[in-house]
C-alpha positions as a Markdown table, in Angstrom:
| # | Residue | x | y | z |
|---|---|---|---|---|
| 1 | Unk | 14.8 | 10.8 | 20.1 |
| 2 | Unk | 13.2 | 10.3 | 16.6 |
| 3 | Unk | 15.6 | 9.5 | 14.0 |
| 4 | Unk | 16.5 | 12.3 | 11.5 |
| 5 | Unk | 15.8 | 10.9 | 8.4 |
| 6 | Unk | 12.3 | 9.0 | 9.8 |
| 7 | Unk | 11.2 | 13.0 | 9.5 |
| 8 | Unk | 11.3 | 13.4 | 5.5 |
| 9 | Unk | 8.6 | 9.7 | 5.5 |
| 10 | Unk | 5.4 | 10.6 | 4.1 |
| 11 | Unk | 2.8 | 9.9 | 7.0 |
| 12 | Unk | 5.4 | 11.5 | 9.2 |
| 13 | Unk | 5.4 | 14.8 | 6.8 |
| 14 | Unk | 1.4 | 14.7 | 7.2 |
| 15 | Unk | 0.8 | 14.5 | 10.7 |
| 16 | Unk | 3.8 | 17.3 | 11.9 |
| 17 | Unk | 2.2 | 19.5 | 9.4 |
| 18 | Unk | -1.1 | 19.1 | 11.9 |
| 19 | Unk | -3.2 | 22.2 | 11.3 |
| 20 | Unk | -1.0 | 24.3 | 8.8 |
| 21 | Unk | -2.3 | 21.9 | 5.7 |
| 22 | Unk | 1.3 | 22.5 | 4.4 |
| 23 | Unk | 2.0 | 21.7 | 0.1 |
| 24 | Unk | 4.3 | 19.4 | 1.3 |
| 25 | Unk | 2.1 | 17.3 | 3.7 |
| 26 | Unk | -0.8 | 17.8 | 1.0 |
| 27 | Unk | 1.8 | 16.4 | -1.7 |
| 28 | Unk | 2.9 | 13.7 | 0.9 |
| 29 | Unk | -1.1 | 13.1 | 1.7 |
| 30 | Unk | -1.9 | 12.8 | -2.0 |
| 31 | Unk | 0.9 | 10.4 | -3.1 |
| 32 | Unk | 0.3 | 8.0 | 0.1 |
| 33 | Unk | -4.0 | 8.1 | -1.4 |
| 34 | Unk | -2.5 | 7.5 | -4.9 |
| 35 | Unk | -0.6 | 4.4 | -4.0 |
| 36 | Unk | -3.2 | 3.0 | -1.2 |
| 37 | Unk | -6.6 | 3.8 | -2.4 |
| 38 | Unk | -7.3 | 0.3 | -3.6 |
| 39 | Unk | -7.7 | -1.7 | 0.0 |
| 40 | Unk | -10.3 | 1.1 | 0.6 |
| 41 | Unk | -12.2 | 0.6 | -2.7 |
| 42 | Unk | -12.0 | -3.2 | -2.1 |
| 43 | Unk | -13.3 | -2.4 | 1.2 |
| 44 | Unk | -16.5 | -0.2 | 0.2 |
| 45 | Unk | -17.6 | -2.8 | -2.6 |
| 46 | Unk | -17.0 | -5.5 | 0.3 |
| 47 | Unk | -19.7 | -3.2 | 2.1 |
| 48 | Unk | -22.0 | -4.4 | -0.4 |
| 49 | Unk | -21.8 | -1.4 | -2.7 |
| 50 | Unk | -22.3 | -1.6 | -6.8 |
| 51 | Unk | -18.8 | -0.6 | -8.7 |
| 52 | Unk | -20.7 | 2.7 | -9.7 |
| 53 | Unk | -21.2 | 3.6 | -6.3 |
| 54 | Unk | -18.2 | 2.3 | -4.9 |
| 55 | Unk | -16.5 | 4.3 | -7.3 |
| 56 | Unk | -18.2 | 7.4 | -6.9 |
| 57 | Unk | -18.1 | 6.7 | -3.1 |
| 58 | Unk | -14.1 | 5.9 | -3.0 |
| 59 | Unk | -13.2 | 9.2 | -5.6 |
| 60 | Unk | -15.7 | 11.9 | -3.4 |
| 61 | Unk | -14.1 | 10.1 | -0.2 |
| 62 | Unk | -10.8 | 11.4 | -1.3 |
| 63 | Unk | -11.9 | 14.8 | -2.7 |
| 64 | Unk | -13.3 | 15.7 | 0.8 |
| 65 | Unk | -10.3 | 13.9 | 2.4 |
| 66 | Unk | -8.1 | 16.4 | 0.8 |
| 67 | Unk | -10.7 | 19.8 | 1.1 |
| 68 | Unk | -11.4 | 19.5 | 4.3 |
| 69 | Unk | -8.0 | 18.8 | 5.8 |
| 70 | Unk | -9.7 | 15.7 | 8.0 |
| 71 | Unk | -5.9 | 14.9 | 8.6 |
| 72 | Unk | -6.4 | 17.3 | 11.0 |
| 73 | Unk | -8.3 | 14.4 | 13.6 |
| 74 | Unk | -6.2 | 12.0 | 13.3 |
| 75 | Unk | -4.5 | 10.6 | 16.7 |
| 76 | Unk | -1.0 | 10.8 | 16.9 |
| 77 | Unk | -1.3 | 7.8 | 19.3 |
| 78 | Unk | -2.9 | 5.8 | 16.7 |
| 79 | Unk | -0.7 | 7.4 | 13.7 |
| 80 | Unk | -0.9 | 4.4 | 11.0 |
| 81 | Unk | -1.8 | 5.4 | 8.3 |
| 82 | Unk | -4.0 | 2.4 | 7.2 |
| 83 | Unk | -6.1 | 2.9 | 10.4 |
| 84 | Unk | -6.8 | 6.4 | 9.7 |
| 85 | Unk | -7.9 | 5.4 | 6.4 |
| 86 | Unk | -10.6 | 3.2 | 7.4 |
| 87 | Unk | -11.8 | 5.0 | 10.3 |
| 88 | Unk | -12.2 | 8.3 | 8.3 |
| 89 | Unk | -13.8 | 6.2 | 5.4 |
| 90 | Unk | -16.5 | 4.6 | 8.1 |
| 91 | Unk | -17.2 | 7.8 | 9.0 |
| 92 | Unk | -17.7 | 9.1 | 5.9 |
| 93 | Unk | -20.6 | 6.1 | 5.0 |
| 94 | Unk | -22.1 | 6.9 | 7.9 |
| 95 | Unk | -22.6 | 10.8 | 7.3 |
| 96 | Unk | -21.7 | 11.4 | 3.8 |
| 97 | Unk | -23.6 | 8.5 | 1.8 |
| 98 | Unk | -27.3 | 10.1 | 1.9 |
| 99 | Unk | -26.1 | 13.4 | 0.5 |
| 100 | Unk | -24.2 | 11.8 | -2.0 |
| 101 | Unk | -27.1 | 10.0 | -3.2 |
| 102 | Unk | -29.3 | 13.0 | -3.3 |
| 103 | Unk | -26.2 | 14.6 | -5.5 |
| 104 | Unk | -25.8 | 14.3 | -9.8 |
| 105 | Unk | -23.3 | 11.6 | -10.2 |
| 106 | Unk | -20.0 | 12.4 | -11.1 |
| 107 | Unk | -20.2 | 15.8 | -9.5 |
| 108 | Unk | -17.7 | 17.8 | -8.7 |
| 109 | Unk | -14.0 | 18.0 | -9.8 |
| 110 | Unk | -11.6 | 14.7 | -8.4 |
| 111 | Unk | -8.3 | 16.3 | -7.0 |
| 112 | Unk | -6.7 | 13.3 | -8.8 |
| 113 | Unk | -7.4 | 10.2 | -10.7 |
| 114 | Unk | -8.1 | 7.0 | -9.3 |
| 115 | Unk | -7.7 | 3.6 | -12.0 |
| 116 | Unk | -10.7 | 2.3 | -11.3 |
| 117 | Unk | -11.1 | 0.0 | -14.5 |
| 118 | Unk | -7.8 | -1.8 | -12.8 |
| 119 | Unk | -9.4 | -2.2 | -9.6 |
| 120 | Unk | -12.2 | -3.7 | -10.6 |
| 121 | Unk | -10.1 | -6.0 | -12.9 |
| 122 | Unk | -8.0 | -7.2 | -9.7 |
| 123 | Unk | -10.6 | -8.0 | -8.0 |
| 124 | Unk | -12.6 | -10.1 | -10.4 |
| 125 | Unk | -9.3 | -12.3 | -10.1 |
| 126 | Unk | -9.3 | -12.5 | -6.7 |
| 127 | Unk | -11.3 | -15.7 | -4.4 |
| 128 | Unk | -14.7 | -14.9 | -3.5 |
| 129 | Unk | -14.4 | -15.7 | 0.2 |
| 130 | Unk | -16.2 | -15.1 | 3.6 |
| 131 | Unk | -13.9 | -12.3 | 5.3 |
| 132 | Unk | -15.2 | -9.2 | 6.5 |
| 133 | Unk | -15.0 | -5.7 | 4.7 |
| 134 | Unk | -12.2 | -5.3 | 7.7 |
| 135 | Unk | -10.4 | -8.3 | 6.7 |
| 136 | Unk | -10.7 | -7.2 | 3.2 |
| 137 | Unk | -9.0 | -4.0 | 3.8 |
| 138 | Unk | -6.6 | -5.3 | 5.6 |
| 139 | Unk | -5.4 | -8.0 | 3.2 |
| 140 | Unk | -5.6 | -5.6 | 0.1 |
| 141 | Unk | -3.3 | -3.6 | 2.2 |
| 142 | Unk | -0.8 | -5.8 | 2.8 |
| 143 | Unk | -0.5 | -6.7 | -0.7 |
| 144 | Unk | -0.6 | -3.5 | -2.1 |
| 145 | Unk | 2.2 | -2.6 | 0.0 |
| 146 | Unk | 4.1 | -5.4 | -0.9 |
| 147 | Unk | 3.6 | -4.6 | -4.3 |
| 148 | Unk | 4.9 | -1.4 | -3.9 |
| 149 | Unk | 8.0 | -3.3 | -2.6 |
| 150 | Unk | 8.5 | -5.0 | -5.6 |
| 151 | Unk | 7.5 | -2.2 | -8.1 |
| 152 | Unk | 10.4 | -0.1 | -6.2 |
| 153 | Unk | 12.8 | -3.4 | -6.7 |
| 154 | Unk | 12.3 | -3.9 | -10.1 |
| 155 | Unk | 12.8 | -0.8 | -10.9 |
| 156 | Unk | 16.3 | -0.3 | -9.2 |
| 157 | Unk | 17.5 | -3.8 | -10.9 |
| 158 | Unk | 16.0 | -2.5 | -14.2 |
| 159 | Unk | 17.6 | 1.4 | -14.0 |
| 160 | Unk | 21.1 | -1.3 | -13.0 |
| 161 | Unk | 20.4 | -3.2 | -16.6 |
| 162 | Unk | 19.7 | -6.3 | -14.9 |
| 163 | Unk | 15.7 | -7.1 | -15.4 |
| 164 | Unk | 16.3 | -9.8 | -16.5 |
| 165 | Unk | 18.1 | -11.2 | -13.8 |
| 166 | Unk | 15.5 | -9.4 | -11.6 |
| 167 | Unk | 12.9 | -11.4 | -13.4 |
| 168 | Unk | 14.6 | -15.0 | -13.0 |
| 169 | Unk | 15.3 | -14.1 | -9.4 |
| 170 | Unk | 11.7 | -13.0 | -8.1 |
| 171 | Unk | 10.8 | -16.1 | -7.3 |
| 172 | Unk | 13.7 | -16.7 | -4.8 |
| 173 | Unk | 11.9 | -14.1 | -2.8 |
| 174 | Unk | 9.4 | -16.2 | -1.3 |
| 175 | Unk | 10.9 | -19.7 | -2.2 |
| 176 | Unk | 12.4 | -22.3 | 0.4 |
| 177 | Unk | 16.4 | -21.4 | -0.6 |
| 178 | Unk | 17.0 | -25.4 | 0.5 |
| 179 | Unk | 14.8 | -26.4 | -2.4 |
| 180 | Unk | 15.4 | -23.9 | -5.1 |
| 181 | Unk | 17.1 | -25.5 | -8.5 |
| 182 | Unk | 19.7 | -22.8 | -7.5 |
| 183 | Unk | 22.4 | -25.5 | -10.0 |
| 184 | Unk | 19.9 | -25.1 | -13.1 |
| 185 | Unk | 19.2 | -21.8 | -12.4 |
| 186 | Unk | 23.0 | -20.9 | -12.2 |
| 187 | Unk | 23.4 | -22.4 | -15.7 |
| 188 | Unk | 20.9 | -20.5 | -17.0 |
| 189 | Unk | 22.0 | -16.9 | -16.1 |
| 190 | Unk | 25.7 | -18.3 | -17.2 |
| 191 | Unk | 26.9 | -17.9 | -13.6 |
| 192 | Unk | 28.3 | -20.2 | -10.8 |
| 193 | Unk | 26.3 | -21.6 | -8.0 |
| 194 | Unk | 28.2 | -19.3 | -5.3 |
| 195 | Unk | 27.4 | -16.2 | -7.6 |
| 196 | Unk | 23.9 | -16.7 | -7.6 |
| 197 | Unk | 23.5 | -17.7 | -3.9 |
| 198 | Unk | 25.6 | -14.0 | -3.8 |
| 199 | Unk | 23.0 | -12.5 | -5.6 |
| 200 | Unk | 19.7 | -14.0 | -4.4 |
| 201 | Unk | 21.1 | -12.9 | -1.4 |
| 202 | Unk | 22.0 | -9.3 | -2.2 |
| 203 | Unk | 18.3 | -9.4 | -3.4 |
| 204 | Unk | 16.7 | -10.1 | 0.0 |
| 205 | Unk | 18.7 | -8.1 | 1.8 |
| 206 | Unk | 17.5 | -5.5 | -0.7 |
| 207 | Unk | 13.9 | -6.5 | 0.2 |
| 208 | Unk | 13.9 | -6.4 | 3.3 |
| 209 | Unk | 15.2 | -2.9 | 3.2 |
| 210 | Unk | 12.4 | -1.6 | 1.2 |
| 211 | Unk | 9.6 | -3.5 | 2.7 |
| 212 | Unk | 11.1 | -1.5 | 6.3 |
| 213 | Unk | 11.2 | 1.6 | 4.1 |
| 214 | Unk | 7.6 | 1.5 | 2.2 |
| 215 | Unk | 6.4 | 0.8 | 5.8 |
| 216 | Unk | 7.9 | 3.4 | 7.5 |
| 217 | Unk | 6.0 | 5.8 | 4.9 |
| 218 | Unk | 2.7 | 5.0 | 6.6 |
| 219 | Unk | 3.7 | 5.4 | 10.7 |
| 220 | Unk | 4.2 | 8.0 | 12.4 |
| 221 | Unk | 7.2 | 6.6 | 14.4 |
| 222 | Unk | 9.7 | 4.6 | 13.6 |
| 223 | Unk | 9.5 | 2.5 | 16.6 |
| 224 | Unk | 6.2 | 1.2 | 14.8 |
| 225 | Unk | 7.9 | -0.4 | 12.2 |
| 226 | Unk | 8.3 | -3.6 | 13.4 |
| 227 | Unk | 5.0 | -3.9 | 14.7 |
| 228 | Unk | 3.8 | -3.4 | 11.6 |
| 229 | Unk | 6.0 | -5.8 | 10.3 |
| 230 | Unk | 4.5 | -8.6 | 12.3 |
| 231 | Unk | 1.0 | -7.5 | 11.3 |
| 232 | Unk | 1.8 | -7.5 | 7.7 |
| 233 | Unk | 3.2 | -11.4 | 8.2 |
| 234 | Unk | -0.3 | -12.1 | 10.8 |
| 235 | Unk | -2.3 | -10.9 | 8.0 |
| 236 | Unk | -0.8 | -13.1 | 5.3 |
| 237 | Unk | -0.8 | -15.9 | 7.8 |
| 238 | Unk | -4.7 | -15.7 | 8.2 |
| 239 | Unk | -4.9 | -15.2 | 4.2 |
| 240 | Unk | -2.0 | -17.4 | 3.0 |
């Protein structure tokens, strides 16, 4: 039986809607594009487009993602999120692309806007290496999500007062807790070694909870969660 609260997730919302195109899956559809449309850009100028045309490829992509319903084909049996996304963006090259080019550019009204001028900023700062437009997608997803995760965390330590502490303790998230200057770093914040184990601590455990949570936003079931979980860690073990 499918846990009650799993049914409120966004992907979730989407796919029960099925044919009905609901405003709350369309709201659900259109704030899951708004936080995730970046691996896909990264994935069409890793395709070998121009930033012009990956732009105007990426923004008319999700126009017609949202016009025509195409939520509507995706498998249930396959219900991630990301892999929807790419599979309806391949298909969308393959039959959209000439009559785009054959179309003024900039047509048409964008159902919401994407930052473009940031994407192309992150990745000018990212390594030129040999992956494929796959890989790509898959690695700018993982990090997007995970910066989603920490967005989400900052923002619950900052609403608490305690940014600051936030901002010290970040690091501690991915550090080796048997050689972190946890002494130094005590004195610093004024508090006592114990304390700040406590809190780095409370702060992973937080982590960990919202990394399961943003996850569970983008599958269908929440059986698939840990699955994706491994994925995420397989991904940034091939890209680490």
């Amino acid at each position: 039986m499918r846990h009650p609260a799993f049914l409120s997730t966004h992907w979730s919302v989407v796919l029960s809607a099925g044919h009905s195109d609901t405003t709350s899956a369309r709201d659900a559809l259109s704030q899951l594009c708004q936080t995730y449309w970046y691996p896909l850009y990264a994935y069409v100028r890793h395709r070998g487009h121009s930033t012009h045309d990956a732009q105007d490829l990426t923004q008319a992509f999700f126009t017609r993602l949202m016009e025509k319903n195409w939520v509507r084909t995706a498998d249930r049996e396959k219900g991630r999120f990301r892999s929807f996304l790419l599979t309806a963006m391949k298909r969308f090259l393959a039959d959209e692309w000439d009559k785009m080019r054959s179309q003024k550019r900039g047509g048409g009204e964008p159902l919401f806007s994407l930052q473009f001028d940031t994407a192309e900023a992150r990745l000018s700062h990212e390594p030129a290496d040999q992956i494929t437009p796959e890989q790509s997608f898959e690695r700018r997803w993982v990090l997007t999500l995970l910066d989603e995760v920490l967005k989400r965390l900052r923002k619950e330590y900052d609403g608490e007062g305690n940014g600051a502490l936030f901002t010290e303790l970040n690091p501690c998230l991915v550090g080796d807790r048997t050689s972190l200057p946890y002494a130094k770093l005590a004195g610093k914040l004024c508090l006592s070694e114990s304390a700040l184990k406590s809190a780095v601590h409370r702060l992973r455990q937080r982590y960990r909870k919202l990394l399961r949570d943003e996850i569970a936003q983008t599958v269908s079931e929440p059986g698939e969660i840990d699955e994706e979980l491994r994925h995420l860690f397989e991904v940034l073990g091939k890209n680490g």
